[in-house]
C-alpha positions as CSV (number, residue, x, y, z in Angstrom):
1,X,179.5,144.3,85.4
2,X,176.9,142.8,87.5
3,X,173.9,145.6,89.7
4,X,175.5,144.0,92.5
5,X,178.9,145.6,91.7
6,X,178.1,148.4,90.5
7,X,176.1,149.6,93.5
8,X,178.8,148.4,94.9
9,X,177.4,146.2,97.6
10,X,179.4,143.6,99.5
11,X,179.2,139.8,99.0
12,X,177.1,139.2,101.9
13,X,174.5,141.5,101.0
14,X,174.1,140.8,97.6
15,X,173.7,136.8,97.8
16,X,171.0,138.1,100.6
17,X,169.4,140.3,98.3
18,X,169.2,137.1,95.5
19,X,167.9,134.6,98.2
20,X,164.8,137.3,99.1
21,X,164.2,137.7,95.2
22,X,164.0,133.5,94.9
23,X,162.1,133.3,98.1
24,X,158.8,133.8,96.8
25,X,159.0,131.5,93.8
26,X,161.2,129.2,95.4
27,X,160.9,129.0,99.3
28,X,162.1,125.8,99.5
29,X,165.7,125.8,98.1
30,X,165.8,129.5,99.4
31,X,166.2,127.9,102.8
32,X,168.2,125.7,102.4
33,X,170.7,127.7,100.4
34,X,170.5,130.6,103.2
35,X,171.4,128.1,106.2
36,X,174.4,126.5,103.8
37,X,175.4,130.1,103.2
38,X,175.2,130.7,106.9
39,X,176.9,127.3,108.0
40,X,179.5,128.0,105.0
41,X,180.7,132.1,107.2
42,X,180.8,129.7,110.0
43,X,183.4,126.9,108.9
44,X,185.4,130.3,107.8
45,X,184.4,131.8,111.0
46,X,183.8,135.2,109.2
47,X,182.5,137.3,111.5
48,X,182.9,140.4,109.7
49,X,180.1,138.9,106.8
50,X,178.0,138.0,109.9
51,X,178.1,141.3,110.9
52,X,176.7,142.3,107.6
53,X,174.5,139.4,107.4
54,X,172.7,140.5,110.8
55,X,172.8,144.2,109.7
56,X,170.7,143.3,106.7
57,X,168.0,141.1,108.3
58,X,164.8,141.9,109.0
59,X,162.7,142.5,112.0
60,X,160.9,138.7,112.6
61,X,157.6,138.1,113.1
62,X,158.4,134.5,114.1
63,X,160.4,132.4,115.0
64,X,157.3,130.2,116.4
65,X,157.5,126.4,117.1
66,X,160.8,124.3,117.1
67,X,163.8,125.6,115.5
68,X,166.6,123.6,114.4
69,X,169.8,125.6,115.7
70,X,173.2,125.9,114.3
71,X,176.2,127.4,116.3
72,X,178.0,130.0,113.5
73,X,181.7,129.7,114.2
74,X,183.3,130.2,117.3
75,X,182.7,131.8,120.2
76,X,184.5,134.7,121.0
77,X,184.8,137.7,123.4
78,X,185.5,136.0,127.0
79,X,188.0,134.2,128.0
80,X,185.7,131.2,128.8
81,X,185.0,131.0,124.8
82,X,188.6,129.5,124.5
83,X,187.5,126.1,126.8
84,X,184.1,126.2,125.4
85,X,184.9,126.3,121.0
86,X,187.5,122.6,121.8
87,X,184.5,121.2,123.7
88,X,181.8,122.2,120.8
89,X,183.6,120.2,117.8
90,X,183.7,117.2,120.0
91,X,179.8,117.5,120.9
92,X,177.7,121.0,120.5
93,X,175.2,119.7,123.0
94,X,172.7,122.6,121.6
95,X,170.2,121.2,119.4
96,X,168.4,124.5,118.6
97,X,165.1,126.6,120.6
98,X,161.5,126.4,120.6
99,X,159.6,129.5,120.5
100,X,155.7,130.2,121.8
101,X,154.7,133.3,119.9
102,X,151.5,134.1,121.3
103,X,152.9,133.8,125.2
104,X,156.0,135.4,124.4
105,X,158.1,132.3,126.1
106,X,160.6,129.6,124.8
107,X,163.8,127.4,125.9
108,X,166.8,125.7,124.4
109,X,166.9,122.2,123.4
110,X,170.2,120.1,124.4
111,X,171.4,116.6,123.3
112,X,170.7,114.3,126.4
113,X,174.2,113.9,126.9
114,X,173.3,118.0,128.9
115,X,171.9,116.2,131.5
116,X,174.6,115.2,133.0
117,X,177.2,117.8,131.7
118,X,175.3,121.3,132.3
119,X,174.6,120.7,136.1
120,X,178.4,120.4,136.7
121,X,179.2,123.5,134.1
122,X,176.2,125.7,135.8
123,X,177.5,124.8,139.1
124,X,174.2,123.2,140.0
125,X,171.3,124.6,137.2
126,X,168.3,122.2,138.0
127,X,166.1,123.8,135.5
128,X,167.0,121.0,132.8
129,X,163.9,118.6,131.6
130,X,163.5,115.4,129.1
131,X,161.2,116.3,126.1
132,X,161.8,113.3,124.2
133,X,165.0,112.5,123.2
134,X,166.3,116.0,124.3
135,X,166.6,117.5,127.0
136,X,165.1,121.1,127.3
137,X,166.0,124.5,129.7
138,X,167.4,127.7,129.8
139,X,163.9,129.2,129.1
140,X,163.1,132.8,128.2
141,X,161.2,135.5,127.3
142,X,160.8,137.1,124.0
143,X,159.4,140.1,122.0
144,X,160.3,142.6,119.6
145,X,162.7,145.5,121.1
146,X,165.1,147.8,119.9
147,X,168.9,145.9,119.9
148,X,171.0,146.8,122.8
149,X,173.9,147.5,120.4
150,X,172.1,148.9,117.2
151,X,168.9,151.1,119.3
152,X,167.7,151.9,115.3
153,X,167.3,148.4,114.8
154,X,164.4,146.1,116.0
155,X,165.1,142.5,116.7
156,X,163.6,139.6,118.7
157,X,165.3,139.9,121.9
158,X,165.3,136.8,124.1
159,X,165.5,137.3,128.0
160,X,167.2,135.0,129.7
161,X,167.1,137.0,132.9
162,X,163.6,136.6,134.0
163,X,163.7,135.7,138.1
164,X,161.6,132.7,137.6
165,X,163.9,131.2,135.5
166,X,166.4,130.7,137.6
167,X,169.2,130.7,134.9
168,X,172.4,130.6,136.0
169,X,174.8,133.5,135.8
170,X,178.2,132.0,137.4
171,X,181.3,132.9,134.9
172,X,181.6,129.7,133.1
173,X,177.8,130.0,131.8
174,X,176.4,133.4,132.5
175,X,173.3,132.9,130.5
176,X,170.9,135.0,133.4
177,X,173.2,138.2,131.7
178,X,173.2,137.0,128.2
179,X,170.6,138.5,125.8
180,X,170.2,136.6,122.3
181,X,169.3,138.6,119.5
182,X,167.5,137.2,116.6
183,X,166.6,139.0,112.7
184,X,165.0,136.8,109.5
185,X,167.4,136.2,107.0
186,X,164.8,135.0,104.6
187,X,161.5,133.1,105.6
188,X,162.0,130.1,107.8
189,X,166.0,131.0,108.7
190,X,166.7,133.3,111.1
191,X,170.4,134.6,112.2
192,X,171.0,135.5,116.1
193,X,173.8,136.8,117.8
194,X,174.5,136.4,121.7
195,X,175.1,139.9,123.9
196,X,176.7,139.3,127.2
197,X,176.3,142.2,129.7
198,X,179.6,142.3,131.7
199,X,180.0,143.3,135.5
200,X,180.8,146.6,134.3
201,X,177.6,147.3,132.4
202,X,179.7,146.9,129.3
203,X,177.6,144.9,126.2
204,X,179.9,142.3,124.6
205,X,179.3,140.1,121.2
206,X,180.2,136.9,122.1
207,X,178.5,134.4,119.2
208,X,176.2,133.9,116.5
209,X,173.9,131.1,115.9
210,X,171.6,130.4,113.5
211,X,167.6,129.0,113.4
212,X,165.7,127.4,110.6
213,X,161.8,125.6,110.4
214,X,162.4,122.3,110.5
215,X,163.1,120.8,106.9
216,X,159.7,119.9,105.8
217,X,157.4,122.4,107.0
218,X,155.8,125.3,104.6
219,X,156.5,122.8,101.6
């Protein structure tokens, strides 16, 4: 019988626990095994081994710089996730986030084809700019804080609703009341989960993405 199964520790956890074990020796493949591991809960839209995944992650120290993102299954939660999760297999639109560590600010990057698309879905969000061949917005603050679900746990928690921003907040994109949520699975790939704050006050789960250093970098 395998440690893993006789300490009795679930599936998710254990392949975590051998990815940190290779990391050091093998960074590298580490990586990219983690995000295929990450991408493969997502095709099964296992949420309850995401749960796990996020529980066991570690409090980051980065992300800094472009991260490539990864939406990991569906959305869920609000009604609206039911338009949305048709609309994402057809074109995700989200390319990923860029993070500035030392000024504690970053945004989202979107395929171009946002341009024309979020202005109609935000209901007017004028925020969006061309970087390239992406289109960037939706900026935010960042820093390490206690999770507004889990108060023992310490994530990077991004703040979408800083004034200045101007991020939308209508009901078919209520980003200004979303707070994303980020741990390190291993170095270089990071899992995040989304946290809508309802009308009420009540703190809903409503996706999980995932962020990786671009392939190349660290080699």
């Amino acid at each position: 019988m395998s440690v893993h199964l006789e300490r009795n520790i679930s599936a998710p956890r254990a392949m975590l626990e051998e990815l940190r074990d290779r990391a050091v020796a093998h960074p590298v493949s580490v990586r990219a095994a983690a995000w295929d591991y990450l991408a493969g809960l997502g095709a099964r839209n296992d949420r309850d081994a995401l749960a796990e995944m996020f529980a066991a992650g570690a409090a980051p120290q980065g992300p800094d710089g472009k991260m490539e993102g990864l939406i990991v299954g569906k959305l869920f939660g609000i009604p609206e996730a039911h338009l949305a999760n048709p609309l994402m297999r057809i074109e995700p639109t989200w390319r990923g986030k860029t993070f500035d560590l030392e000024r504690g600010i970053g945004w989202n990057r979107l395929a171009p084809l946002a341009r024309f698309v979020m202005p109609i879905i935000t209901a007017g969000y004028l925020g969006l700019r061309r970087a390239g061949s992406e289109m960037e917005g939706f900026d935010f603050a960042h820093a390490l804080a206690a999770s507004w679900i889990e108060p023992d746990k310490t994530v990077r928690a991004l703040d979408y609703g800083v004034p200045e921003y101007r991020n939308p907040s209508i009901r078919t994109f209520p980003i200004a009341r979303t707070r994303d949520e980020v741990v390190e699975v291993v170095p270089g790939v990071y899992l995040g989960r989304a946290l809508l704050r309802m009308y009420n006050g009540e703190i809903r789960l409503i996706a999980y993405f995932a962020l990786r250093e671009p392939i190349g970098s660290h080699l």
